[in-house]
C-alpha positions as CSV (number, residue, x, y, z in Angstrom):
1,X,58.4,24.9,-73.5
2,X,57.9,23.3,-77.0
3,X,55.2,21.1,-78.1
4,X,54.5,20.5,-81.9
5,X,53.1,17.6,-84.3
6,X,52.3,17.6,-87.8
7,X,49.0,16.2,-88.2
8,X,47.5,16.8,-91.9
9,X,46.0,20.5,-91.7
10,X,48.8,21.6,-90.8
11,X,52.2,21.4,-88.6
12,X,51.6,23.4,-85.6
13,X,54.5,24.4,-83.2
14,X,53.4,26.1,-79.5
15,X,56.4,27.6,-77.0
16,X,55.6,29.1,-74.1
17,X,57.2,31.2,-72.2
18,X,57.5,29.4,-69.0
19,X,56.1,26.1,-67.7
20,X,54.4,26.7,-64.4
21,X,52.1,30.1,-63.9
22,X,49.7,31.5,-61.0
23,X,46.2,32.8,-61.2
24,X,46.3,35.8,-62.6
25,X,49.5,35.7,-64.5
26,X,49.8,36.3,-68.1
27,X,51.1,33.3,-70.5
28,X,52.8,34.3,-73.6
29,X,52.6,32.0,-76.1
30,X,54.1,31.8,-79.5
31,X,52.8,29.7,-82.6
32,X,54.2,28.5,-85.4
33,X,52.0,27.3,-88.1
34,X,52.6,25.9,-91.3
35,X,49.5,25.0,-93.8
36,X,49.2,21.7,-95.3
37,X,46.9,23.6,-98.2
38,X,46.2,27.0,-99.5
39,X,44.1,28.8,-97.0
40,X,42.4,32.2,-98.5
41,X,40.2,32.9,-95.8
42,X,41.8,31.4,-92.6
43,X,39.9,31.2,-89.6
44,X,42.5,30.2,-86.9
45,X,42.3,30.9,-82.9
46,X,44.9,30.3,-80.0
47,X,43.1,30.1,-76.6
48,X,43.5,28.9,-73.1
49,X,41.5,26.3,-72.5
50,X,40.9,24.2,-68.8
51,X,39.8,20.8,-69.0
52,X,38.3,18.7,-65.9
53,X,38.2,15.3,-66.7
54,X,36.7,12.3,-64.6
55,X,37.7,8.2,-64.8
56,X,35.3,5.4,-63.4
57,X,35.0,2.0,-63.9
58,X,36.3,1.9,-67.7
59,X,34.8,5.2,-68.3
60,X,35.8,8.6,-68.6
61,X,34.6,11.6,-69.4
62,X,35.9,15.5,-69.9
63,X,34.4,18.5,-69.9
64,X,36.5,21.6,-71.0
65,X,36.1,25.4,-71.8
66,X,38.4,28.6,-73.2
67,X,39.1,31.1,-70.4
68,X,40.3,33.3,-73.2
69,X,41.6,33.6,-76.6
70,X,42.3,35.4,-79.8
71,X,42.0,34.9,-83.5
72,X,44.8,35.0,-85.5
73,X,45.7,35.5,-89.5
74,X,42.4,36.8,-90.0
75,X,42.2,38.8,-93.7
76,X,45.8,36.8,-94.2
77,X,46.1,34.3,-97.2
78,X,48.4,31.5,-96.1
79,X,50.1,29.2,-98.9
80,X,50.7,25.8,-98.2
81,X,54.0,25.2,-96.7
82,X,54.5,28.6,-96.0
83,X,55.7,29.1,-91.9
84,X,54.1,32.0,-90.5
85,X,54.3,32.9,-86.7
86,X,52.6,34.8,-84.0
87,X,52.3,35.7,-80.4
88,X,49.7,35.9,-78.3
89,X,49.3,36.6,-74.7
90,X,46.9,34.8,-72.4
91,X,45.3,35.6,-69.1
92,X,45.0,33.0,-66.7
93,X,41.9,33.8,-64.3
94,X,41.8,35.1,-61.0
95,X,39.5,32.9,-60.0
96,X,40.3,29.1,-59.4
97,X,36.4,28.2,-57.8
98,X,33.0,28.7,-59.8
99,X,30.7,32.0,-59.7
100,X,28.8,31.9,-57.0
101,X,26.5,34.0,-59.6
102,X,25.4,33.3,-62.5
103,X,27.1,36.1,-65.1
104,X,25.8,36.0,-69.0
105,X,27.8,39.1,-70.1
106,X,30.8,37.9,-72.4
107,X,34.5,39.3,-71.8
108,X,34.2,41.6,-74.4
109,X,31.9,43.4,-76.6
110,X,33.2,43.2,-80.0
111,X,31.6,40.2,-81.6
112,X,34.2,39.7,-83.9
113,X,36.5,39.2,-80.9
114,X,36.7,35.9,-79.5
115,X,36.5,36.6,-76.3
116,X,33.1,37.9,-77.3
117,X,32.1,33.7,-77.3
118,X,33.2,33.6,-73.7
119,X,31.3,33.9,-70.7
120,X,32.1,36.0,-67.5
121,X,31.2,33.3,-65.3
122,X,33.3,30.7,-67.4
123,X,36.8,32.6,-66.6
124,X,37.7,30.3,-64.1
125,X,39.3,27.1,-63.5
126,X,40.7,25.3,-60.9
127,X,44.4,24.8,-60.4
128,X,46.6,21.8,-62.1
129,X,46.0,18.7,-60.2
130,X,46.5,14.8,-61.6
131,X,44.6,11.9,-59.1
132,X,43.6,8.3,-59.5
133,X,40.7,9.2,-61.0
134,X,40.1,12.9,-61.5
135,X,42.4,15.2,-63.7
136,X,42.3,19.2,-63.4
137,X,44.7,20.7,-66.3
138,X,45.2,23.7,-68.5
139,X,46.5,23.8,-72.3
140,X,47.5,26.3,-75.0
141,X,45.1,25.4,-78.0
142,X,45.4,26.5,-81.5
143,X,42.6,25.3,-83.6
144,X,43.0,25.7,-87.4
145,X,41.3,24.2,-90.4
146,X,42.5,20.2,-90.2
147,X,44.3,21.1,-86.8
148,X,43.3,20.8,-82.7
149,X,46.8,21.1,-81.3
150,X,47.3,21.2,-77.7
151,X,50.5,21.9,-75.2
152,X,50.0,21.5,-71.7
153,X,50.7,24.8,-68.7
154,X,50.7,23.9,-65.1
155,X,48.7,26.3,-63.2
156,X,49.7,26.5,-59.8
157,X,47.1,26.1,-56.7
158,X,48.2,28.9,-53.9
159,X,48.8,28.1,-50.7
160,X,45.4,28.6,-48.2
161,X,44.3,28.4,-45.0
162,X,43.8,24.9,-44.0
163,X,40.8,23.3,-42.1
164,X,41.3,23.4,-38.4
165,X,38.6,20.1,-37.2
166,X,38.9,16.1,-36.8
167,X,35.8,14.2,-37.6
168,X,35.3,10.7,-36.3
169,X,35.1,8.1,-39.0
170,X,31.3,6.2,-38.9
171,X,30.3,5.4,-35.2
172,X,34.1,5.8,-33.9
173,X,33.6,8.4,-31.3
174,X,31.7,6.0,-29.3
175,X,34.7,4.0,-29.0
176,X,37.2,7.2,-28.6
177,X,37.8,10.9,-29.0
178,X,40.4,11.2,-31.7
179,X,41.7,14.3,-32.5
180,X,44.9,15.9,-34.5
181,X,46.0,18.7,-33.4
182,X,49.4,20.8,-34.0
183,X,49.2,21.1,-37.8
184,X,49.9,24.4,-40.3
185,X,47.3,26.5,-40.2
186,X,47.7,26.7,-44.1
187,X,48.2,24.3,-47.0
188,X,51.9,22.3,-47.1
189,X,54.0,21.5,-50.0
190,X,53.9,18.2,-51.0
191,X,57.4,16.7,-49.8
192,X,57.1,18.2,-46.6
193,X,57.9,17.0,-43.2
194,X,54.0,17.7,-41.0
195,X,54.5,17.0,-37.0
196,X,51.5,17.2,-35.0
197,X,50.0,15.7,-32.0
198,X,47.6,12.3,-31.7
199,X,44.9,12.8,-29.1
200,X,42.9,9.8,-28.1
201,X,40.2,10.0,-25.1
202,X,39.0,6.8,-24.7
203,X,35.0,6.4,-24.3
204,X,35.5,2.8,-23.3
205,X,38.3,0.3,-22.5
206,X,40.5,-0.8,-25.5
207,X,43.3,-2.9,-26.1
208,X,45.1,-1.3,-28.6
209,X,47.6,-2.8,-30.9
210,X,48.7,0.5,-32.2
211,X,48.3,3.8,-33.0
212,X,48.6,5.2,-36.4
213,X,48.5,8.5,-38.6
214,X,47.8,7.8,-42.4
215,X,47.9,9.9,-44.7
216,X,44.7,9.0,-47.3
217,X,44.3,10.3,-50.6
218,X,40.6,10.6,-51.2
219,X,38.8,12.0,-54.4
220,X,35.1,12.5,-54.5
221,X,32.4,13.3,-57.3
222,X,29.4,14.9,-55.2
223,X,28.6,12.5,-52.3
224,X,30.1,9.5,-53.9
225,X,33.9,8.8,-53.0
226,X,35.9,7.3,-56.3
227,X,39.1,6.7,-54.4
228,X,40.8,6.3,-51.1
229,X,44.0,5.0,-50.8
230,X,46.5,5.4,-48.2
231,X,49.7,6.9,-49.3
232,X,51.8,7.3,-46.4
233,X,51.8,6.5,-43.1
234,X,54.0,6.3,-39.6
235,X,53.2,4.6,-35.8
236,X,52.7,6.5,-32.9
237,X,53.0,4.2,-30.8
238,X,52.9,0.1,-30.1
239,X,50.9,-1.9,-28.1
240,X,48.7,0.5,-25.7
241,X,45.4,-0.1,-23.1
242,X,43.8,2.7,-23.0
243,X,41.3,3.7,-20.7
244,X,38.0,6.2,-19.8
245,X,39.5,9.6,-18.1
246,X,43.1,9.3,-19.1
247,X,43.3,10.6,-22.9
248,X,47.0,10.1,-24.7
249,X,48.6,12.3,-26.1
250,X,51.6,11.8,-27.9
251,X,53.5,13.3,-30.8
252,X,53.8,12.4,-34.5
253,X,56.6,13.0,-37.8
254,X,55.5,12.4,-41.2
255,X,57.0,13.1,-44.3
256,X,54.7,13.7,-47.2
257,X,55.8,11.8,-50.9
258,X,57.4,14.3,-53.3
259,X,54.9,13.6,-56.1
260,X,51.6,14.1,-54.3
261,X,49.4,15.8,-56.6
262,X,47.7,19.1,-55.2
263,X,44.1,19.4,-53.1
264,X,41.8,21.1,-55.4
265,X,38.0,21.5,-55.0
266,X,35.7,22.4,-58.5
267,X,32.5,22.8,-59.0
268,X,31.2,19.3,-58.4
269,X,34.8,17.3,-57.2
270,X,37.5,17.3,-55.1
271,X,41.0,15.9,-54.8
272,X,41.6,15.4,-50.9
273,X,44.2,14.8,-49.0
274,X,43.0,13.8,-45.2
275,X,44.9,12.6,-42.2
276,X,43.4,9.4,-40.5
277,X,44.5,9.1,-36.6
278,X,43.3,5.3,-36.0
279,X,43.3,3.7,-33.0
280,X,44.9,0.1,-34.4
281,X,42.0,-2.7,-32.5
282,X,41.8,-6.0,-32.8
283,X,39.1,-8.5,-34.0
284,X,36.8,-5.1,-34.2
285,X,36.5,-2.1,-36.7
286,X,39.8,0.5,-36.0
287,X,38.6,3.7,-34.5
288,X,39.2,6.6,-36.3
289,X,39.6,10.5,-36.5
290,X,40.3,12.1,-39.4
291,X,41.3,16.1,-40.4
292,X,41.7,17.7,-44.1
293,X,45.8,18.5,-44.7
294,X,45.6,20.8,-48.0
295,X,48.9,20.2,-49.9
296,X,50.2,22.4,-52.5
297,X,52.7,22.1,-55.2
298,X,56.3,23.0,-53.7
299,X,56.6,25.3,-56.9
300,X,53.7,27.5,-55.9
């Protein structure tokens, strides 16, 4: 791909070699730079950098880091309208979830490196993923004097094993046993077709107006939940009574949307993507079950 702007240090132009990458894959990337003004000494670096950012109320903020990176030009005199070009490979980390140790040694042990500026425990990052309200992403960055250009990479999340539970929503499990059962064992690509089974067990007598399976995307900070919105859905079945001692069981289809960003988890978010069976009740809260589905970009 090809990203450039001219902004007044200089006109920067970034390709990379492919769009998408996996942890652990190597991006080359080549820059080309021309100065706005004579620079004698030039002090100019190309790094990967991953960037978590977080959008609440009005606010937002971002924090971001270099994975790795080199500097380029050094002991070079560039003239002032003068292209000059390189290439430089980048690594994308292994590792797409935080140290679980602390590690103060940089990557390398040259200071004049720049690598030598980057932590061990900061070569990580999670995988590309755009919510509501929370944004995982990965750019090329070349920093010169007068010049913080950026170009987007999509780092793709690998497909994982996927949580095997349903929880009951609040106090529903004194109303019912609701359970989903049937699903991949690992992460789906989003666009995919999930069948599965609705279990309800009954705890008491209900008049049921339906049962449903919705899928909900929800994105958390901590303990507090920033979004949760329902993004697709399908009826199990109409109008039911259902009673103690005779559970229904009965199968579902749903067909995930296309665009559906993927489940990530970083240090202190998550982008979720959780399957609510609900027990459709009249005049009183819905009782509800609901089990993690991990999606994962179809490209991956």
């Amino acid at each position: 791909m090809v990203f450039g702007r001219r902004r007044r240090g200089a006109a920067v132009e970034i390709r990379t070699d492919r769009e998408v990458y996996r942890p652990g894959d190597t991006i080359r990337a080549r820059v080309r730079l021309t100065p706005g003004t004579d620079l004698p000494d030039p002090e100019i670096a190309v790094a990967l950098l991953h960037a978590d950012s977080i959008s609440q109320s009005g606010n937002s903020w971002t924090d971001s880091w270099a994975v790795d990176g080199r500097y380029v030009f050094r002991g070079r005199p560039l003239r002032a309208g003068e292209a000059v070009e390189v290439e430089v490979d980048l690594r994308v980390p292994d590792r797409s979830v935080p140290f679980p140790d602390t590690d103060d040694d940089p990557l390398v042990d040259d200071p004049e490196d720049y690598r030598y500026e980057i932590l061990r425990s900061e070569a990580w990052g999670a995988p590309t993923s755009i919510g509501k309200a929370l944004r995982s992403e990965w750019f090329v960055q070349v920093v010169a004097p007068g010049t913080d250009e950026r170009a987007a990479v999509t780092v793709l999340a690998v497909g994982a094993p996927a949580e095997a539970t349903t929880e009951p929503r609040g106090d529903s499990d004194r109303l019912a046993r609701i359970t989903i059962d049937g699903l991949p064992h690992r992460s789906v690509p989003a666009g995919a077709t999930v069948t599965g089974r609705l279990r309800v067990d009954a705890r008491t007598e209900l008049d049921a107006r339906a049962l449903r399976v919705d899928l909900m995307l929800v994105e958390t900070q901590e303990d507090r939940v920033l979004t949760a919105e329902r993004k697709a859905g399908t009826t199990v079945s109409g109008p039911l009574q259902l009673r103690p001692g005779a559970p229904v069981d009965l199968p579902f289809s749903l067909t995930l949307p296309p665009d559906l960003t993927p489940s990530i988890t970083t240090e202190s978010w998550a982008i979720s993507w959780i399957l609510f069976g609900v027990v459709d009740l009249p005049r009183r809260e819905d009782a509800v079950g609901k089990r993690v589905l991990a999606v994962h970009d179809p490209r991956a």
